[in-house]
C-alpha positions as CSV (number, residue, x, y, z in Angstrom):
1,X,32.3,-28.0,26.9
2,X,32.7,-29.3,30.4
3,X,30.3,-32.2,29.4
4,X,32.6,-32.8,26.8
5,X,35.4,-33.2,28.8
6,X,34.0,-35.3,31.1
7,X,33.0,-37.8,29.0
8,X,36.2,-37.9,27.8
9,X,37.7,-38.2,31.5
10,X,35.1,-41.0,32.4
11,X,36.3,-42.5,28.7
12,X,40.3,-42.4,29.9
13,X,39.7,-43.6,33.2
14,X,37.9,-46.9,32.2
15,X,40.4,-46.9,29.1
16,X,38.0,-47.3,26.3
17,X,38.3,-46.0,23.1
18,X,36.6,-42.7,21.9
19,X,34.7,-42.5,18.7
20,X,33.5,-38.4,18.0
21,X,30.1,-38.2,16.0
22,X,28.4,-35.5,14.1
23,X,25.9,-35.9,11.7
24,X,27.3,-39.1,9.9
25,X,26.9,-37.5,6.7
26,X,30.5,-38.8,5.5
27,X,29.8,-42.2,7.2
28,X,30.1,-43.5,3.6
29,X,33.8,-42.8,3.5
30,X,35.0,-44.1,7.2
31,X,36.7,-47.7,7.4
32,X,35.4,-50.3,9.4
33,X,37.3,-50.3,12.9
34,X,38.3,-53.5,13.9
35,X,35.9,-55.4,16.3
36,X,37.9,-54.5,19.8
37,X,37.1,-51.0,18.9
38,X,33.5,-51.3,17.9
39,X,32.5,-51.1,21.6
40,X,34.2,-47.8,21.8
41,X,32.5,-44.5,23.5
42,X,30.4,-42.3,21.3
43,X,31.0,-38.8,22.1
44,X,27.5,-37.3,20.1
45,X,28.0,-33.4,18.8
46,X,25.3,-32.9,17.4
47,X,23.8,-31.7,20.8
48,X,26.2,-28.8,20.7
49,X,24.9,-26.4,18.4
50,X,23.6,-23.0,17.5
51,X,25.7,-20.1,15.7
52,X,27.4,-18.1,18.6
53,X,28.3,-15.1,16.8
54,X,27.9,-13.8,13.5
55,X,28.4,-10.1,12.2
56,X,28.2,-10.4,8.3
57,X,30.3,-6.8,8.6
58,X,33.0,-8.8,10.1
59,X,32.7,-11.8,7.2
60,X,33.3,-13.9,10.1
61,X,31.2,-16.6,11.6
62,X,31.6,-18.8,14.6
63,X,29.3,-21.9,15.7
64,X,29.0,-24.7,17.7
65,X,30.3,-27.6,16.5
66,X,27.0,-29.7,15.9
67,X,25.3,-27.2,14.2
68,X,23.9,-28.3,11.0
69,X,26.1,-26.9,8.0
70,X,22.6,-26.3,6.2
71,X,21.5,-23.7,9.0
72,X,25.2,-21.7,8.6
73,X,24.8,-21.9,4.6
74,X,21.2,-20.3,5.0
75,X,22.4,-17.9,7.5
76,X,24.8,-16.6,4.9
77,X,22.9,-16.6,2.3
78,X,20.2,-14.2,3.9
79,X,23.3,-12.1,4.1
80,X,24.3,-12.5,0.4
81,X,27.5,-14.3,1.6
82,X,29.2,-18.0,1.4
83,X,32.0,-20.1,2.3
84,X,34.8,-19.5,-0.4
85,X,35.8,-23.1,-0.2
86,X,32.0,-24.3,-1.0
87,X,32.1,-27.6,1.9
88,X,29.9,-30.4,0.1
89,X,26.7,-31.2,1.9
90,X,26.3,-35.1,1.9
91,X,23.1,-34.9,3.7
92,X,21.4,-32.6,5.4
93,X,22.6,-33.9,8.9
94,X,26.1,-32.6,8.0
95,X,27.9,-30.2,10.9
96,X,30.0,-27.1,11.0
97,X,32.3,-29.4,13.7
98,X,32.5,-32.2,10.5
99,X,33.5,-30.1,8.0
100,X,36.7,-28.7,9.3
101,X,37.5,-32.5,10.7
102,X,36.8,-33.8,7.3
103,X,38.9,-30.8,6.1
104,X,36.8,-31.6,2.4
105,X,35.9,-28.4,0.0
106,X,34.0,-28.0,-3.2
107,X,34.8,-26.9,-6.3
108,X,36.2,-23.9,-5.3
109,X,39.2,-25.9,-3.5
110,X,41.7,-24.7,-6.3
111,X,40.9,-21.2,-6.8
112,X,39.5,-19.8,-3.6
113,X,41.3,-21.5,-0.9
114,X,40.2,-24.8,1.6
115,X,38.7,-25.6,4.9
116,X,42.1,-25.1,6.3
117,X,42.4,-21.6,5.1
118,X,39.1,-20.2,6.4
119,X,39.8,-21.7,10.1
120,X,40.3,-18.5,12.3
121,X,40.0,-20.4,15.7
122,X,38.5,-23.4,17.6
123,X,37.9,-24.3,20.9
124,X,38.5,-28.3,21.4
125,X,38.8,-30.8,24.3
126,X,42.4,-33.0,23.8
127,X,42.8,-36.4,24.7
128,X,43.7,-35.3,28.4
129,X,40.1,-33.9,28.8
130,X,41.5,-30.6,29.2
131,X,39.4,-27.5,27.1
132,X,41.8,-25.2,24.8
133,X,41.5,-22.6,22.8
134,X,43.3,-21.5,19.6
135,X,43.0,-18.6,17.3
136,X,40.4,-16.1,17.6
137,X,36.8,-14.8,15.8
138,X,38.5,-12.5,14.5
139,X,40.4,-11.7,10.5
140,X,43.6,-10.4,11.7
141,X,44.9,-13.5,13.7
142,X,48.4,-13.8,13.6
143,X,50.1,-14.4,16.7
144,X,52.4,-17.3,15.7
145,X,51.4,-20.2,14.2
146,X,48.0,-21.0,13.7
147,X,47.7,-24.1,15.9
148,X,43.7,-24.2,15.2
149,X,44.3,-25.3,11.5
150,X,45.7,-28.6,12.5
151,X,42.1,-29.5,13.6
152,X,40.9,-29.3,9.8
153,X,41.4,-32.9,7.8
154,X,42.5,-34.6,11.7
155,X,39.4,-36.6,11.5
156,X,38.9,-36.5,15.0
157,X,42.6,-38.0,15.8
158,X,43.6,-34.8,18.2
159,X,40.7,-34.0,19.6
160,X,36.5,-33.0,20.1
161,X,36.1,-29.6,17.9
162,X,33.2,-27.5,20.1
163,X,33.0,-24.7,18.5
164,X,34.8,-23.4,15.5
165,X,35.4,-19.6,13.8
166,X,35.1,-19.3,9.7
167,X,36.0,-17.0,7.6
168,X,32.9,-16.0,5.1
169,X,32.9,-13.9,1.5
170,X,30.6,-12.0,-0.3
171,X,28.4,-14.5,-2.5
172,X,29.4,-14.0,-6.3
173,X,27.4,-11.4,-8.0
174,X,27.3,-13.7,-11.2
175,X,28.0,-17.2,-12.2
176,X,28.2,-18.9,-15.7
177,X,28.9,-21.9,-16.5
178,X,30.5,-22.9,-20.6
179,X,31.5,-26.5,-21.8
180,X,34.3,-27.5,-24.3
181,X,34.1,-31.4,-25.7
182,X,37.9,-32.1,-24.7
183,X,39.2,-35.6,-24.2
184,X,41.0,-36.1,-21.1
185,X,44.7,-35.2,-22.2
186,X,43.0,-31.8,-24.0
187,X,41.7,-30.6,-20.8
188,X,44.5,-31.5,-18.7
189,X,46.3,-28.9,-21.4
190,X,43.7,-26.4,-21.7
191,X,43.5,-26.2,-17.6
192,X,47.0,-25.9,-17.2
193,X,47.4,-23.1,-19.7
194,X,44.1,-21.5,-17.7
195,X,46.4,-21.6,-14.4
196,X,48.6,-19.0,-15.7
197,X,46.0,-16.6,-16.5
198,X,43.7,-14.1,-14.2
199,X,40.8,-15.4,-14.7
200,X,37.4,-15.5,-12.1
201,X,37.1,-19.3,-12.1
202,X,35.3,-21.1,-9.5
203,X,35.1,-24.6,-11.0
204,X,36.3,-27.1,-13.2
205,X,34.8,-31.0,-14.3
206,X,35.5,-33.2,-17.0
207,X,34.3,-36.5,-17.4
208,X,33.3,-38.4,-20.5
209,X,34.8,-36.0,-22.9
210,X,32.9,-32.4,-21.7
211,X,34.9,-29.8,-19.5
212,X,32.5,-27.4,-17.8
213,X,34.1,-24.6,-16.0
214,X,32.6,-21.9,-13.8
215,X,33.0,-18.7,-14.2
216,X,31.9,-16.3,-10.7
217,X,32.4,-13.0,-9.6
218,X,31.2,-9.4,-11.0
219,X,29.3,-9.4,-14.2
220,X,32.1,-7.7,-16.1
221,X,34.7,-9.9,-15.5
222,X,32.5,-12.8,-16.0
223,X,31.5,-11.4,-19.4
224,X,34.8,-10.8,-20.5
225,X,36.5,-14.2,-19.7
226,X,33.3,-15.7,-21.4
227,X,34.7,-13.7,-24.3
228,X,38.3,-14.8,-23.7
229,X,37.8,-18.5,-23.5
230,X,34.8,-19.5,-25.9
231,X,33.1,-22.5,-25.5
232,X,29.3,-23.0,-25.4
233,X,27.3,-21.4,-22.8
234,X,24.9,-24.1,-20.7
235,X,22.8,-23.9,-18.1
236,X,24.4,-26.0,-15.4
237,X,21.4,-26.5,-13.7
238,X,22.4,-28.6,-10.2
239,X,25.9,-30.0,-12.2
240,X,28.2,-28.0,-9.5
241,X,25.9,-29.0,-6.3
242,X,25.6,-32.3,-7.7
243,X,29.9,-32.7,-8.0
244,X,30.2,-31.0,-4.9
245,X,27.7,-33.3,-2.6
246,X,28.2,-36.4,-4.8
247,X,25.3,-36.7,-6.2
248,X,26.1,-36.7,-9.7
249,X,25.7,-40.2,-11.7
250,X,29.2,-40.4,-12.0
251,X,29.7,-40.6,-8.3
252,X,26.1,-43.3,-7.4
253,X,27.5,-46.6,-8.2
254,X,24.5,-48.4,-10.5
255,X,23.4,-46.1,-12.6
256,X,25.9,-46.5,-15.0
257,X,26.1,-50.0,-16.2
258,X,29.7,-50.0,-16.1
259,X,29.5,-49.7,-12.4
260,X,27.8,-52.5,-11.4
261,X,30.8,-55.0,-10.4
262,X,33.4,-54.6,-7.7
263,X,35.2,-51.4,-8.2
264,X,35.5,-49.3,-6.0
265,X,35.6,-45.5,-6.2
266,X,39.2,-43.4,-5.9
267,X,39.7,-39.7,-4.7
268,X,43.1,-39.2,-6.3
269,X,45.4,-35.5,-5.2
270,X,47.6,-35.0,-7.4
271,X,49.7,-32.3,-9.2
272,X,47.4,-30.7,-12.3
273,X,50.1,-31.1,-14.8
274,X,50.0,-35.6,-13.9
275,X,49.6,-37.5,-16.7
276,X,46.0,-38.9,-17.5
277,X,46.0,-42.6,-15.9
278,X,45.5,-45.3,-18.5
279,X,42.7,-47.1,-16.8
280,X,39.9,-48.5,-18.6
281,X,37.5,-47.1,-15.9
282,X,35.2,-44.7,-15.5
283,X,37.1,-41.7,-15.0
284,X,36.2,-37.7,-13.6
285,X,38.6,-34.5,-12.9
286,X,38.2,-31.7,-10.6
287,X,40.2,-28.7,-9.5
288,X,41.8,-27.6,-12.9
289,X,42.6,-31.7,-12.9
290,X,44.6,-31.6,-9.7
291,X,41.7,-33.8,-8.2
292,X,40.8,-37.3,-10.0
293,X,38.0,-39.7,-9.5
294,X,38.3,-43.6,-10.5
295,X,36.1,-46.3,-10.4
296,X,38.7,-49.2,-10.4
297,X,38.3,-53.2,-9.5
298,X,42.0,-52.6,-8.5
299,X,42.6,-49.8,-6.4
300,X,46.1,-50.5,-5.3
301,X,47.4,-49.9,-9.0
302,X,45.1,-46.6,-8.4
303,X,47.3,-45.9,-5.1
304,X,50.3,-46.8,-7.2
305,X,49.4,-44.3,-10.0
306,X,49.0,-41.2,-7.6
307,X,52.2,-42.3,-5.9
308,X,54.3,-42.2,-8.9
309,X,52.7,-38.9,-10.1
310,X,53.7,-37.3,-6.4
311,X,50.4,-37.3,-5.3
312,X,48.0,-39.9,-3.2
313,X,44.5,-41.4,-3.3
314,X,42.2,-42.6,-0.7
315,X,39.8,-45.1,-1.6
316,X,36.0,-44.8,-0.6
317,X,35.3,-47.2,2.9
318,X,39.1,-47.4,3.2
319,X,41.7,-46.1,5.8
320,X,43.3,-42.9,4.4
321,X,47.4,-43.8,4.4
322,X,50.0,-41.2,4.3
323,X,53.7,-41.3,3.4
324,X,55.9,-42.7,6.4
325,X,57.4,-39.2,6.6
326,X,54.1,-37.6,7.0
327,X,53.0,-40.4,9.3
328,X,55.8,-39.5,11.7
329,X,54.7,-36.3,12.2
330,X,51.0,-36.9,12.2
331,X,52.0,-39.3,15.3
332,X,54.1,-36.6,17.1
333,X,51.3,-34.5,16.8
334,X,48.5,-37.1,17.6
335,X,50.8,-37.6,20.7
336,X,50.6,-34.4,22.2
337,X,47.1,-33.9,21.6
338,X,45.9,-37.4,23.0
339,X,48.9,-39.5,24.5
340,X,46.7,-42.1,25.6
341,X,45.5,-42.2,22.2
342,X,41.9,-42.2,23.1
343,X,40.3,-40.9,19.7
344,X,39.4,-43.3,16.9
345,X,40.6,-41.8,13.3
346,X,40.4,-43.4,9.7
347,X,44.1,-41.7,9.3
348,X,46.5,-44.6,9.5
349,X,48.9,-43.6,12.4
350,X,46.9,-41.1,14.0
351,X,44.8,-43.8,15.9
């Protein structure tokens, strides 16, 4: 960590601009910083790596912050456990430091909970080049507010994650996948009325008039909800791995034919219950349809959509904009992490 910091001091006292790199697996979805901060200092993680501690009993795991995601998945799965939140895997240079800065989960976002959620503590060097600590490696953490969640989604705007403490699960002891042909508006319904029942789903996507949903957890309560909901039984084969890490055609620009022009693609938040955009674009939901995909030659009338439906969009290669209201504070906070504001960030405002 003192390494850290002193690149970071060295950075500050020749006032040059910091950029913090892992393993440029989400490269794909950073803007393009203007030219005067092209030249800026790259502080490389990937150095810092290796799991620190990990006691399966404990379902906790902490590691450095350049360890490669891949390494911690295998780890856990030689112990029958996962992440619940499922972090997609880009590439296989991806880092345990760049998926809490990203702050991006998998399918499992709206039933099992998000990076944010499974953040127990990090240790990170601010903008001042001083080393802090927040939260623990431990479950029960909860003296006060939980400063060290503020580090997941931040980009790199507050500061250089070291090392970071997860919380893990037990891997699912089955998983199924069934398909429905809905159109869009159908399974915006059909999730909706899914939302207000118990059921053990770990997954949701529709596009071009299929739903697939996963079903995970013990074999009885997978069998019965089989029962419950109908729908055709299918081998998924890599469909969840492929929606989670992006892979899937619907996400690799060419290999539909309706791709190859100038749209560009749209991660849209929004609440479940929106209305179904009327785009003539190619068109994807996740998360029980709280999280929408477009392919649009226009993506401020995308950015208007999600707005209107109380939501917001980022577009692919673009910087991610927030509400003014939510920019203030982002800058309060992006203040008293790096005053001199050191750290380059995609996040409009916090850099």
């Amino acid at each position: 960590m003192s390494e850290i910091a002193e690149q970071i001091n060295a950075a500050q006292a020749d006032r040059r601009k910091v950029f913090i790199r892992g393993g440029s697996s989400k490269n794909a979805w950073l803007p393009s910083f203007p030219d005067e901060e092209r030249d800026a200092d790259v502080l490389d993680m990937v150095s810092s790596s290796g799991v620190v501690n990990y006691q399966p009993e404990e379902l906790v795991v902490t590691a450095l912050a350049g360890t490669k995601l891949k390494e911690v998945n295998q780890l856990l799965l030689d112990s029958n456990q996962d992440f619940a939140f499922d972090p997609p895997q880009f590439s296989d240079s991806g880092t345990v430091g760049g998926l809490v800065a990203s702050g991006l989960s998998g399918p499992t976002r709206a039933w099992l909970g998000s990076v944010r959620d499974a953040v127990l503590g990090v240790e990170v060097v601010n903008g001042r080049g001083e080393q802090l600590r927040f939260g623990g490696q431990v479950m029960k953490n909860v003296a006060g507010y939980d400063v060290s969640r503020l580090f997941a989604g931040s980009w790199g705007a507050l500061g250089a994650i070291v090392s970071v403490s997860l919380r893990v699960q037990p891997a699912a002891d089955v998983e199924r996948t069934l398909q429905f042909e809905l159109d869009a508006e159908q399974a915006v319904g059909f999730c909706r009325s899914l939302a207000r029942q118990y059921l053990p789903l770990t997954g949701s996507w529709w596009q071009n008039g299929q739903l697939h949903l996963r079903l995970s957890g013990p074999e009885a309560a997978v069998t019965a909800a089989m029962a419950h909901l109908g729908g055709e039984v299918v081998n998924a084969g890599v469909l969840w791995e492929s929606v989670r890490d992006h892979t899937h055609g619907f996400f690799v620009k060419g290999l539909d034919g309706a791709l190859d022009d100038n749209r560009e693609l749209c991660r849209l938040v929004v609440p479940p219950a929106a209305p179904v955009p009327g785009f003539d674009c190619p068109f994807a939901m996740e998360w029980g349809a709280g999280l929408r995909w477009v392919w649009h030659d226009s993506p401020e009338e995308v950015v208007a959509y999600a707005r209107s439906a109380g939501g917001w969009c980022w577009v692919k290669g673009a910087t991610i904009r927030v509400e003014a209201a939510q920019q203030k504070y982002m800058q309060r906070l992006k203040a008293s992490f790096d005053p001199d504001d050191l750290f380059l960030s995609p996040v409009a405002g916090a850099s």
